[in-house]
PDB file of N, CA, C and O in Angstrom:
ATOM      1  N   UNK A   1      71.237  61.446 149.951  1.00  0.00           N
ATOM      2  CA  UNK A   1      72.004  61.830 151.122  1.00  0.00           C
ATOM      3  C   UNK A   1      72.331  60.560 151.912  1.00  0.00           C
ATOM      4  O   UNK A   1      71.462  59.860 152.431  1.00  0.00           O
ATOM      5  N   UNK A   2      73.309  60.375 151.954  1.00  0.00           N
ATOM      6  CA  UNK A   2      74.000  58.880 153.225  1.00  0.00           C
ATOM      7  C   UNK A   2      73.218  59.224 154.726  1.00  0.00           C
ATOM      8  O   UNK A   2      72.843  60.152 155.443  1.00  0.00           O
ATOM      9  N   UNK A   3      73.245  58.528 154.674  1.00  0.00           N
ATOM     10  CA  UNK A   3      72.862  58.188 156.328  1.00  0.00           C
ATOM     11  C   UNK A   3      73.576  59.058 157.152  1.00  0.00           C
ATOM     12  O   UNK A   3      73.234  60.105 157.700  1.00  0.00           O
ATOM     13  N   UNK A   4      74.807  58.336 157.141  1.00  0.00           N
ATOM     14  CA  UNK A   4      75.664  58.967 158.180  1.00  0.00           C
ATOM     15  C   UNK A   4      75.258  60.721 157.872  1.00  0.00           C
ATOM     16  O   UNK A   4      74.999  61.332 158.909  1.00  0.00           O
ATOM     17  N   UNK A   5      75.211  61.265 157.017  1.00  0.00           N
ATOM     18  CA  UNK A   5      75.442  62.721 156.857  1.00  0.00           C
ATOM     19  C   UNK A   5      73.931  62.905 157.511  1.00  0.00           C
ATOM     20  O   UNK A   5      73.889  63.652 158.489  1.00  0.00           O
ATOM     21  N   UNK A   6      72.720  62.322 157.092  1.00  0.00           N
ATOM     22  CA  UNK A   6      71.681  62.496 157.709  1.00  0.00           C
ATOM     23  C   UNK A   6      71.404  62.623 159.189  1.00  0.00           C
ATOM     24  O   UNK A   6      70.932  63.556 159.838  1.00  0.00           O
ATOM     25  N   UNK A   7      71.907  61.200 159.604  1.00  0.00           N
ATOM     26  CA  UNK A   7      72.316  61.217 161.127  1.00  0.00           C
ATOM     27  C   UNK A   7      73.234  62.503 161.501  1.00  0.00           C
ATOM     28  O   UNK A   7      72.708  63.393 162.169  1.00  0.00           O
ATOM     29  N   UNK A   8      73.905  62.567 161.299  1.00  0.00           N
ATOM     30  CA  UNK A   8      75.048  63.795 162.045  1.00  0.00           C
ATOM     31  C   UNK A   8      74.306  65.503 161.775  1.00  0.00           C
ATOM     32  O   UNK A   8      74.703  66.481 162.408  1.00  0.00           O
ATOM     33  N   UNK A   9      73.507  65.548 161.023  1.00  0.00           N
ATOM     34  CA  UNK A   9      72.609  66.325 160.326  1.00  0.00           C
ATOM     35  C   UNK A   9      71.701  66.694 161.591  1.00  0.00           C
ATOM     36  O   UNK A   9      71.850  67.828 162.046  1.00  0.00           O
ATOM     37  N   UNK A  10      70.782  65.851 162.198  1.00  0.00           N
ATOM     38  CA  UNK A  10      69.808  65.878 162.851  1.00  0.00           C
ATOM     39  C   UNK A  10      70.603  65.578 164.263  1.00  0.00           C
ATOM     40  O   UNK A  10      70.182  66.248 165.206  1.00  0.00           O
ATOM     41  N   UNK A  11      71.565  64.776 164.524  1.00  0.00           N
ATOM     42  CA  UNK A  11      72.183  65.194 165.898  1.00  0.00           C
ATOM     43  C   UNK A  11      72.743  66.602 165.822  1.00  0.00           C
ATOM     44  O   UNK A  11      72.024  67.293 166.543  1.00  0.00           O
ATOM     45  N   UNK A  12      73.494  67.184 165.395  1.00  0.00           N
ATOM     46  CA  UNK A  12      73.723  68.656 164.851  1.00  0.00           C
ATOM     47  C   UNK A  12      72.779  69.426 165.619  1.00  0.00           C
ATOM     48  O   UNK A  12      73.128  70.144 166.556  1.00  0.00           O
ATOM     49  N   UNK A  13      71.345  69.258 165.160  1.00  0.00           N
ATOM     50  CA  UNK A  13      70.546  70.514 165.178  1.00  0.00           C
ATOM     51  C   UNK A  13      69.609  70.189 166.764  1.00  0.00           C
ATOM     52  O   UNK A  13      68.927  70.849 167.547  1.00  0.00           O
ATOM     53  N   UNK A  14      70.066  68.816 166.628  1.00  0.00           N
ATOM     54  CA  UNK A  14      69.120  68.574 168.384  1.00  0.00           C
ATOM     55  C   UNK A  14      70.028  69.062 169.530  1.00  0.00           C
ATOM     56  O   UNK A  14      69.442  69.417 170.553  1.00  0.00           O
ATOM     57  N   UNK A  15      71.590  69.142 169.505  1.00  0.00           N
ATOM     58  CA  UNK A  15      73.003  69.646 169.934  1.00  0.00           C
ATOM     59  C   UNK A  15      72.665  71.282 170.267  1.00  0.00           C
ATOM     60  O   UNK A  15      72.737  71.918 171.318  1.00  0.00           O
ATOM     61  N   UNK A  16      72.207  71.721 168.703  1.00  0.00           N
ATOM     62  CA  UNK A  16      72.597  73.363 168.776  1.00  0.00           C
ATOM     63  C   UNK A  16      71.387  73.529 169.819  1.00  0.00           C
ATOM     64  O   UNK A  16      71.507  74.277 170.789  1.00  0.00           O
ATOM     65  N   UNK A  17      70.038  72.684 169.537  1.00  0.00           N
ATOM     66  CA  UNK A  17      68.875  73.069 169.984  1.00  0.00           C
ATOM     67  C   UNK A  17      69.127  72.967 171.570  1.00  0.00           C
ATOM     68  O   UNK A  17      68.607  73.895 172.189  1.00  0.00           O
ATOM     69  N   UNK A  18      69.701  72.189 172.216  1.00  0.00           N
ATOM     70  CA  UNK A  18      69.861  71.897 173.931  1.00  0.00           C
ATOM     71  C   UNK A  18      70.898  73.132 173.966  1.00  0.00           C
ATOM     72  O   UNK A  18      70.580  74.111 174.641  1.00  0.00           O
ATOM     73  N   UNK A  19      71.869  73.132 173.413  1.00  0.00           N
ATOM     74  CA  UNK A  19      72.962  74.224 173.775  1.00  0.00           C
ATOM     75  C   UNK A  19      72.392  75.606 173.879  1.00  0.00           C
ATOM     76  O   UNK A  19      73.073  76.544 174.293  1.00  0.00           O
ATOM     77  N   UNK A  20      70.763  75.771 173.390  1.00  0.00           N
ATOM     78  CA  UNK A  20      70.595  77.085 172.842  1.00  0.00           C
ATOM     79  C   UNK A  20      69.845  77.056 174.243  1.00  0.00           C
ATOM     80  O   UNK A  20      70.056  78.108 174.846  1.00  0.00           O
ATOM     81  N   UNK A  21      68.962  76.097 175.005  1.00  0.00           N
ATOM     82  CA  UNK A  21      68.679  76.358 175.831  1.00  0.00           C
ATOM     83  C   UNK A  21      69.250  76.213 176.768  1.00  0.00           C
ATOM     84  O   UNK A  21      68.742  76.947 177.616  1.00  0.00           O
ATOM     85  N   UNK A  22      70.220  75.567 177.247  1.00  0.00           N
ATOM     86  CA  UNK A  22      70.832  75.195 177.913  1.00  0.00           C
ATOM     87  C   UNK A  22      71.508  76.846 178.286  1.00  0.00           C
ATOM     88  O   UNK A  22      71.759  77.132 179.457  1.00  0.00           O
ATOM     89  N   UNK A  23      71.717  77.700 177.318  1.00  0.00           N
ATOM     90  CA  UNK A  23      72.600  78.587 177.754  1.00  0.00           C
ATOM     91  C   UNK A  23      71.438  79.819 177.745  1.00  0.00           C
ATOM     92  O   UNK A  23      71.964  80.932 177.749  1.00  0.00           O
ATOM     93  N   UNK A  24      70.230  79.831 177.737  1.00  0.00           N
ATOM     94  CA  UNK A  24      69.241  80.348 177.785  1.00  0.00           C
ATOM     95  C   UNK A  24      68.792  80.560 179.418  1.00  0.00           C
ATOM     96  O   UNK A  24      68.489  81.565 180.061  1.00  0.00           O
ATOM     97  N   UNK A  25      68.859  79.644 179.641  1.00  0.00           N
ATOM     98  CA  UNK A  25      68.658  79.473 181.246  1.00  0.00           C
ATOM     99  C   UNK A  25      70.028  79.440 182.199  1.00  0.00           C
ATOM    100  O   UNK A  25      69.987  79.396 183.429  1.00  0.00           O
ATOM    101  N   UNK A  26      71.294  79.472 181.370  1.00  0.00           N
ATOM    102  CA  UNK A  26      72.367  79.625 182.225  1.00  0.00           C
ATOM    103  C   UNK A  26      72.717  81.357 182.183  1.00  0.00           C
ATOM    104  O   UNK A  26      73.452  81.763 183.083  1.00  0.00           O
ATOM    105  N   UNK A  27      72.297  82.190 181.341  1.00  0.00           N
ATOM    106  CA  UNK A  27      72.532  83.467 181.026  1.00  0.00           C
ATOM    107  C   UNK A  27      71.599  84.451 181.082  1.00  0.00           C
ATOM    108  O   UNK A  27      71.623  85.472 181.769  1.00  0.00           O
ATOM    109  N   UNK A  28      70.551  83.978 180.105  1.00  0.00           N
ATOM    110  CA  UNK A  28      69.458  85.013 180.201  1.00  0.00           C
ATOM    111  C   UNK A  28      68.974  85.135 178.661  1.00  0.00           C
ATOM    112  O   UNK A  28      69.640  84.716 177.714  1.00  0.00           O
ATOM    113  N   UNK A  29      67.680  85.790 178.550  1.00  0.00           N
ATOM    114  CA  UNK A  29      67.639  85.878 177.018  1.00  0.00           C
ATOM    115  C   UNK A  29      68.593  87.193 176.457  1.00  0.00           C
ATOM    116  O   UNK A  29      69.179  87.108 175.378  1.00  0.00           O
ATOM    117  N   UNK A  30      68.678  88.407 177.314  1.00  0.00           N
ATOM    118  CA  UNK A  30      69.533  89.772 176.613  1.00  0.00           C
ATOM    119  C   UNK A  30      70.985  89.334 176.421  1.00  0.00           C
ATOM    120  O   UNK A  30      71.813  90.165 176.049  1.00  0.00           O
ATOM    121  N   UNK A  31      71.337  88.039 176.662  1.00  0.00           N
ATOM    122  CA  UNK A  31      72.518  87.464 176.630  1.00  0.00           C
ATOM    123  C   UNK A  31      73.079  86.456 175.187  1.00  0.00           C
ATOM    124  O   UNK A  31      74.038  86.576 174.425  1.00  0.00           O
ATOM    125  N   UNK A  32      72.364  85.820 175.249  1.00  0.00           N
ATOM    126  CA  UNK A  32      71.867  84.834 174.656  1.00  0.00           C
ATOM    127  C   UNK A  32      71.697  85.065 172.965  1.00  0.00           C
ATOM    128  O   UNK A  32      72.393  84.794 171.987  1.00  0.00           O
ATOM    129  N   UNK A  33      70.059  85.876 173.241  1.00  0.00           N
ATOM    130  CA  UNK A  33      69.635  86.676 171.779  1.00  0.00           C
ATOM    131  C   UNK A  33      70.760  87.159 170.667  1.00  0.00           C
ATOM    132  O   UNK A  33      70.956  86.741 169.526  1.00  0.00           O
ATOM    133  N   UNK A  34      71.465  88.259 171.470  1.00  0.00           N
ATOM    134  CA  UNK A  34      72.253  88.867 170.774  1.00  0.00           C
ATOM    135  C   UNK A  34      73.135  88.124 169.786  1.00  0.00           C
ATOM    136  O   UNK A  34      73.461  88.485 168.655  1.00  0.00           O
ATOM    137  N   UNK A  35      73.418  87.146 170.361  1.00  0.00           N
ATOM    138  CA  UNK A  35      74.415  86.008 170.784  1.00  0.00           C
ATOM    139  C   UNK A  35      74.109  84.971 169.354  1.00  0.00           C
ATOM    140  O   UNK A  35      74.905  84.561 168.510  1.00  0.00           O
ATOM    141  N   UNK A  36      72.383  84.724 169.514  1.00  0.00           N
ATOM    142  CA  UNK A  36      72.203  83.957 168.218  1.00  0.00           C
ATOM    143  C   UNK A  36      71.828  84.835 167.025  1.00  0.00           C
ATOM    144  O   UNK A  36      71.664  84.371 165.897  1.00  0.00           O
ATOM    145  N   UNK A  37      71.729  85.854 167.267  1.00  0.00           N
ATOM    146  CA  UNK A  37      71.479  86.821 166.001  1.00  0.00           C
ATOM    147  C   UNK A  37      72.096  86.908 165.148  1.00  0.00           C
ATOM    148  O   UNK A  37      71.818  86.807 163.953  1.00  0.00           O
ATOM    149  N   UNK A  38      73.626  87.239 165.984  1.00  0.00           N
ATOM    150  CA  UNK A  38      75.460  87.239 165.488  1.00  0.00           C
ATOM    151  C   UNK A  38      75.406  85.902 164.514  1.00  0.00           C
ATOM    152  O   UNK A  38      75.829  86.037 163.366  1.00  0.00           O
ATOM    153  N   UNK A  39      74.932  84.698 164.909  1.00  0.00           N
ATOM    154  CA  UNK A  39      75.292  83.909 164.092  1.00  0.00           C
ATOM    155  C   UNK A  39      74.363  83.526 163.422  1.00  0.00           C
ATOM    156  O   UNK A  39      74.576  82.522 162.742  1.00  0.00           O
ATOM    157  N   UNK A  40      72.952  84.183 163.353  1.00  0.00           N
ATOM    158  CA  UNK A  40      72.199  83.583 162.520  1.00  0.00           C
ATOM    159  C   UNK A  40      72.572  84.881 160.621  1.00  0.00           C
ATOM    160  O   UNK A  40      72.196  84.776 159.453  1.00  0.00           O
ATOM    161  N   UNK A  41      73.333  85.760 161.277  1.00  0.00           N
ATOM    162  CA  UNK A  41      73.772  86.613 160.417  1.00  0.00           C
ATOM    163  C   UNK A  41      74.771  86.202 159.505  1.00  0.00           C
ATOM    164  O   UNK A  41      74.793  86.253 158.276  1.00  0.00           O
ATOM    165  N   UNK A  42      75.908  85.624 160.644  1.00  0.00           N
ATOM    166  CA  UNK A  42      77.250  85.024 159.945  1.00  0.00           C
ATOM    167  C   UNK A  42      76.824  84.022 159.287  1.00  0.00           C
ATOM    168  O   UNK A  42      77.408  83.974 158.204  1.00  0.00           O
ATOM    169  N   UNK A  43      75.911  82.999 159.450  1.00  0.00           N
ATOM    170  CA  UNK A  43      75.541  82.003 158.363  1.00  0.00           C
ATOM    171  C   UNK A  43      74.698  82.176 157.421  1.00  0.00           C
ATOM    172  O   UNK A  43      74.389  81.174 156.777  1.00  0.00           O
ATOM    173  N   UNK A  44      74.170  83.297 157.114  1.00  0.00           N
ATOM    174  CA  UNK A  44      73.298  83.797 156.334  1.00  0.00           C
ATOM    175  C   UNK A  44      74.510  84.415 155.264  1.00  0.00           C
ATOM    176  O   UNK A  44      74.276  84.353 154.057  1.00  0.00           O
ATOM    177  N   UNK A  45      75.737  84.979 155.720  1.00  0.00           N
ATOM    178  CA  UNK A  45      76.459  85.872 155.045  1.00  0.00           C
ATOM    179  C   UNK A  45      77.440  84.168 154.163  1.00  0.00           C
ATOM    180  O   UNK A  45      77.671  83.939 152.976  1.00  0.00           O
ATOM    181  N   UNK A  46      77.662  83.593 155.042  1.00  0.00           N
ATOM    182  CA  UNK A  46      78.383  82.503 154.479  1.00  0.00           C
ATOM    183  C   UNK A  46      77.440  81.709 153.571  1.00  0.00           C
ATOM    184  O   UNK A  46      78.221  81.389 152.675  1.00  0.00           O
ATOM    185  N   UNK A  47      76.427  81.267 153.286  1.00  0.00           N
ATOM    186  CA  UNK A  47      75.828  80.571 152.613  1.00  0.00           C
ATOM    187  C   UNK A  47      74.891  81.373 151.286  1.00  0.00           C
ATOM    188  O   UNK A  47      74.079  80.985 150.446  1.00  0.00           O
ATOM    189  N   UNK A  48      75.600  82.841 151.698  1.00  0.00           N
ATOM    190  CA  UNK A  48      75.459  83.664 150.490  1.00  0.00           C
ATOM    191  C   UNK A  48      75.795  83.378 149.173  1.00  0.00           C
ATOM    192  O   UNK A  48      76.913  82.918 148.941  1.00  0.00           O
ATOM    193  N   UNK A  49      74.731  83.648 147.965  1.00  0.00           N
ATOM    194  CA  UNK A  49      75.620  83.570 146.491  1.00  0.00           C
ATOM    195  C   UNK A  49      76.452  84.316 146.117  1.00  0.00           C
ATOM    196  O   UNK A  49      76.216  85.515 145.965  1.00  0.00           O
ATOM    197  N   UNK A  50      77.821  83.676 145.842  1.00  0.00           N
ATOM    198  CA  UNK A  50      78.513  84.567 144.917  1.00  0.00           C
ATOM    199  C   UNK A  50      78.786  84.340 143.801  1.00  0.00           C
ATOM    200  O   UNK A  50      79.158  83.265 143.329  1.00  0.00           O
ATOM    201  N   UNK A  51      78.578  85.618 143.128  1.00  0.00           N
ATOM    202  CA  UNK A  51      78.612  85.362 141.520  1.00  0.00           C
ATOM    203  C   UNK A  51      79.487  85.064 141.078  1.00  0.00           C
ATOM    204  O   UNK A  51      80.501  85.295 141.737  1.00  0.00           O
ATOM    205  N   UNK A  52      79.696  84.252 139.462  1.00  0.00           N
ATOM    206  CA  UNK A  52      80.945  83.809 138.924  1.00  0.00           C
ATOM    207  C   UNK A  52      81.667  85.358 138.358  1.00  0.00           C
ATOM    208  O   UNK A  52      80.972  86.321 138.035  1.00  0.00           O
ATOM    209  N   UNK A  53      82.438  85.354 138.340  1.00  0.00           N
ATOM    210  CA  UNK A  53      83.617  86.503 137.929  1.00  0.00           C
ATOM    211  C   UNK A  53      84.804  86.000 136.814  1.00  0.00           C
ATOM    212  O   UNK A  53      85.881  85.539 137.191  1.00  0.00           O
ATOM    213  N   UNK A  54      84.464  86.149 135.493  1.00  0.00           N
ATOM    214  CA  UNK A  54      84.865  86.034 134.458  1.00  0.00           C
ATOM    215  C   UNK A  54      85.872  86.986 133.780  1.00  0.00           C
ATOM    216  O   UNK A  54      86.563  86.730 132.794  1.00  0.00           O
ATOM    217  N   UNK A  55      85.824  88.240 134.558  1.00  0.00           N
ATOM    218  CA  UNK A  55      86.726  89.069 134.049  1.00  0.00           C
ATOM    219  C   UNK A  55      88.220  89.203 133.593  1.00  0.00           C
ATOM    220  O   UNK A  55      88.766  89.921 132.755  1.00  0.00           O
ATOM    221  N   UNK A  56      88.765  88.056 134.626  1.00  0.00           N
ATOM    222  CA  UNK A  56      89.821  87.812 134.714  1.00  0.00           C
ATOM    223  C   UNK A  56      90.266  86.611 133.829  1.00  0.00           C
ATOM    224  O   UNK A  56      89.540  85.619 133.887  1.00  0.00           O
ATOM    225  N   UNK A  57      91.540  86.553 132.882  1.00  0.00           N
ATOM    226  CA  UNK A  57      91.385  85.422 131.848  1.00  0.00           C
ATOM    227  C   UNK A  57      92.163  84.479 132.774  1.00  0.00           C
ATOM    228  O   UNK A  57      92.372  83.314 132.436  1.00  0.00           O
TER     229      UNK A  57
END
C-alpha cells in the first residue's frame, strides 16, 4: 500500500471520527444514530459480493 493511500486512509477515518462527534454533540444521539446506521448499511450493501454471471455469452 503507498503511503499516500495510507496517509489519506487514516486521515479519512480520524475526519469521519471528529465529524461523528462533532455532530453528536451538535444534534443529539436519536439524531445522529439513525443517521450512522443508514450508512453503516449503505456500505455494507456496497462492498457486498457479487457473483460472476456467465449466462450471458
Amino acid at each position: 500500500m503507498p503511503v499516500t493511500s495510507l496517509a489519506l486512509m487514516i486521515f479519512s477515518v480520524l475526519a469521519a471520527g471528529g465529524l461523528t462527534i462533532w455532530a453528536l454533540y451538535a444534534w443529539g444521539a436519536l439524531t445522529v444514530l439513525p443517521l450512522l446506521m443508514v450508512l453503516g448499511l449503505a456500505a455494507r450493501w456496497a462492498m457486498s459480493h457479487v457473483p460472476y454471471d456467465d449466462s450471458h455469452p
